[in-house]
LUMDRENFI-537887 format. One record per residue (C-alpha): residue in three letters; chain; x, y, z. Coordinates in nm, 2 decimals. Layout:
BEGIN
(node "Ala"; "A"; (X; Y; Z))
...
END
This chain:
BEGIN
(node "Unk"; "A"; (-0.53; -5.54; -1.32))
(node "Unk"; "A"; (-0.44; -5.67; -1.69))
(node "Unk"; "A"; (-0.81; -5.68; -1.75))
(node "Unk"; "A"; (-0.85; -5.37; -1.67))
(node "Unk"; "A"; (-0.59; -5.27; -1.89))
(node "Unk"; "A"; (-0.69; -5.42; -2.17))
(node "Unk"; "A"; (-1.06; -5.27; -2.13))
(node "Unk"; "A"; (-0.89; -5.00; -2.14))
(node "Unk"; "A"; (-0.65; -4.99; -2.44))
(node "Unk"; "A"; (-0.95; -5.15; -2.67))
(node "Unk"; "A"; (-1.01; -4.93; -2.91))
(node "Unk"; "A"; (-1.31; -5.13; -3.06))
(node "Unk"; "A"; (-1.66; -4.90; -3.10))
(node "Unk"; "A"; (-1.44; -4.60; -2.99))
(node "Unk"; "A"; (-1.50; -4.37; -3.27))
(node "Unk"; "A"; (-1.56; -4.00; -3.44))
(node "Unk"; "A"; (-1.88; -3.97; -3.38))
(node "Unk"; "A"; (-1.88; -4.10; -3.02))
(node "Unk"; "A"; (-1.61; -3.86; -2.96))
(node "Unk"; "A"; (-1.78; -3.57; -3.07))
(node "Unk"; "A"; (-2.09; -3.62; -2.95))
(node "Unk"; "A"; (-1.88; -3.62; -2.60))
(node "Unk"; "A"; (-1.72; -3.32; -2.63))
(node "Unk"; "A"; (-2.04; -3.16; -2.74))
(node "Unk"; "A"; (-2.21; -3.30; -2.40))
(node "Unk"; "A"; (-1.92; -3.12; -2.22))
(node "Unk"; "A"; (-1.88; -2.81; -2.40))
(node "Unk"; "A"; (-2.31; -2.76; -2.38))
(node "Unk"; "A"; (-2.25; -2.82; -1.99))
(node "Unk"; "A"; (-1.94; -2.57; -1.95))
(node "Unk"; "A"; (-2.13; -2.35; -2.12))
(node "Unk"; "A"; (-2.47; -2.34; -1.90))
(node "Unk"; "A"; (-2.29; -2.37; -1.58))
(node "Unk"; "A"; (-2.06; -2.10; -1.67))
(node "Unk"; "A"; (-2.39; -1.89; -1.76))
(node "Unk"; "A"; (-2.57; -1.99; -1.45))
(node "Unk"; "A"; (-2.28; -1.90; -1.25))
(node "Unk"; "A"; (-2.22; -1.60; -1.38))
(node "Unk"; "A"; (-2.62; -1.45; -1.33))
(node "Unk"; "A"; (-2.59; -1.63; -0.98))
(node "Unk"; "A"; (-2.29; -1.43; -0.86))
(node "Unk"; "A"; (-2.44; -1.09; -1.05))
(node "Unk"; "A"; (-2.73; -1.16; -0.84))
(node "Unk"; "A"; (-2.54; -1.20; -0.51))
(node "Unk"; "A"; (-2.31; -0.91; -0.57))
(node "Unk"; "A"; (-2.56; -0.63; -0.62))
(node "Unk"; "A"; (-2.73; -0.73; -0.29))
(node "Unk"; "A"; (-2.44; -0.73; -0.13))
(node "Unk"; "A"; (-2.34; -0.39; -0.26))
(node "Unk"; "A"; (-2.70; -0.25; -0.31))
(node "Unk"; "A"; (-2.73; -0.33; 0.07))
(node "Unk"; "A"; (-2.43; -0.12; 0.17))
(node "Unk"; "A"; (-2.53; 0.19; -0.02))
(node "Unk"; "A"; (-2.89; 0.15; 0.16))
(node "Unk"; "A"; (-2.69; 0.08; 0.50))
(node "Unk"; "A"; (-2.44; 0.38; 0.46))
(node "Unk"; "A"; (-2.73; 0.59; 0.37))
(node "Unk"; "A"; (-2.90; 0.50; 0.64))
(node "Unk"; "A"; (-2.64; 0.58; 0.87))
(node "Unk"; "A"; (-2.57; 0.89; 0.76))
(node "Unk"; "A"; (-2.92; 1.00; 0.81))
(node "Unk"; "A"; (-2.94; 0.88; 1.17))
(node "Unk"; "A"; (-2.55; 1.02; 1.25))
(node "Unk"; "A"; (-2.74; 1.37; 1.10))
(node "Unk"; "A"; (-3.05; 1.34; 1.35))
(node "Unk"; "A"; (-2.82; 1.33; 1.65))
END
């Protein structure tokens, strides 16, 4: 367990640019899920409500016929 703390707590080739380029890596991936997402659930959600219009319309026409 002490190793693994001091593993830890070592400091040594941690630097700026390391961090950086980290929280670039995770910022670039937030940002493409969140836009992949986001065009994913647009997608699903005009189906879904493009498919009730088409089913209430069609309902109405056959509720008319009879």
């Amino acid at each position: 367990m002490d190793d693994l703390r001091m593993f830890w707590e070592e400091e040594e080739g941690l630097g700026t640019v390391e961090m950086v380029l980290l929280l670039a890596a995770l910022v670039s991936i937030a940002i493409m899920l969140r836009l992949g997402l986001l065009e994913f659930m647009k997608k699903n959600l005009n189906g879904i409500f493009n498919g009730a219009k088409t089913n209430t319309t069609l309902e109405t026409a056959t509720e008319a016929g009879h």
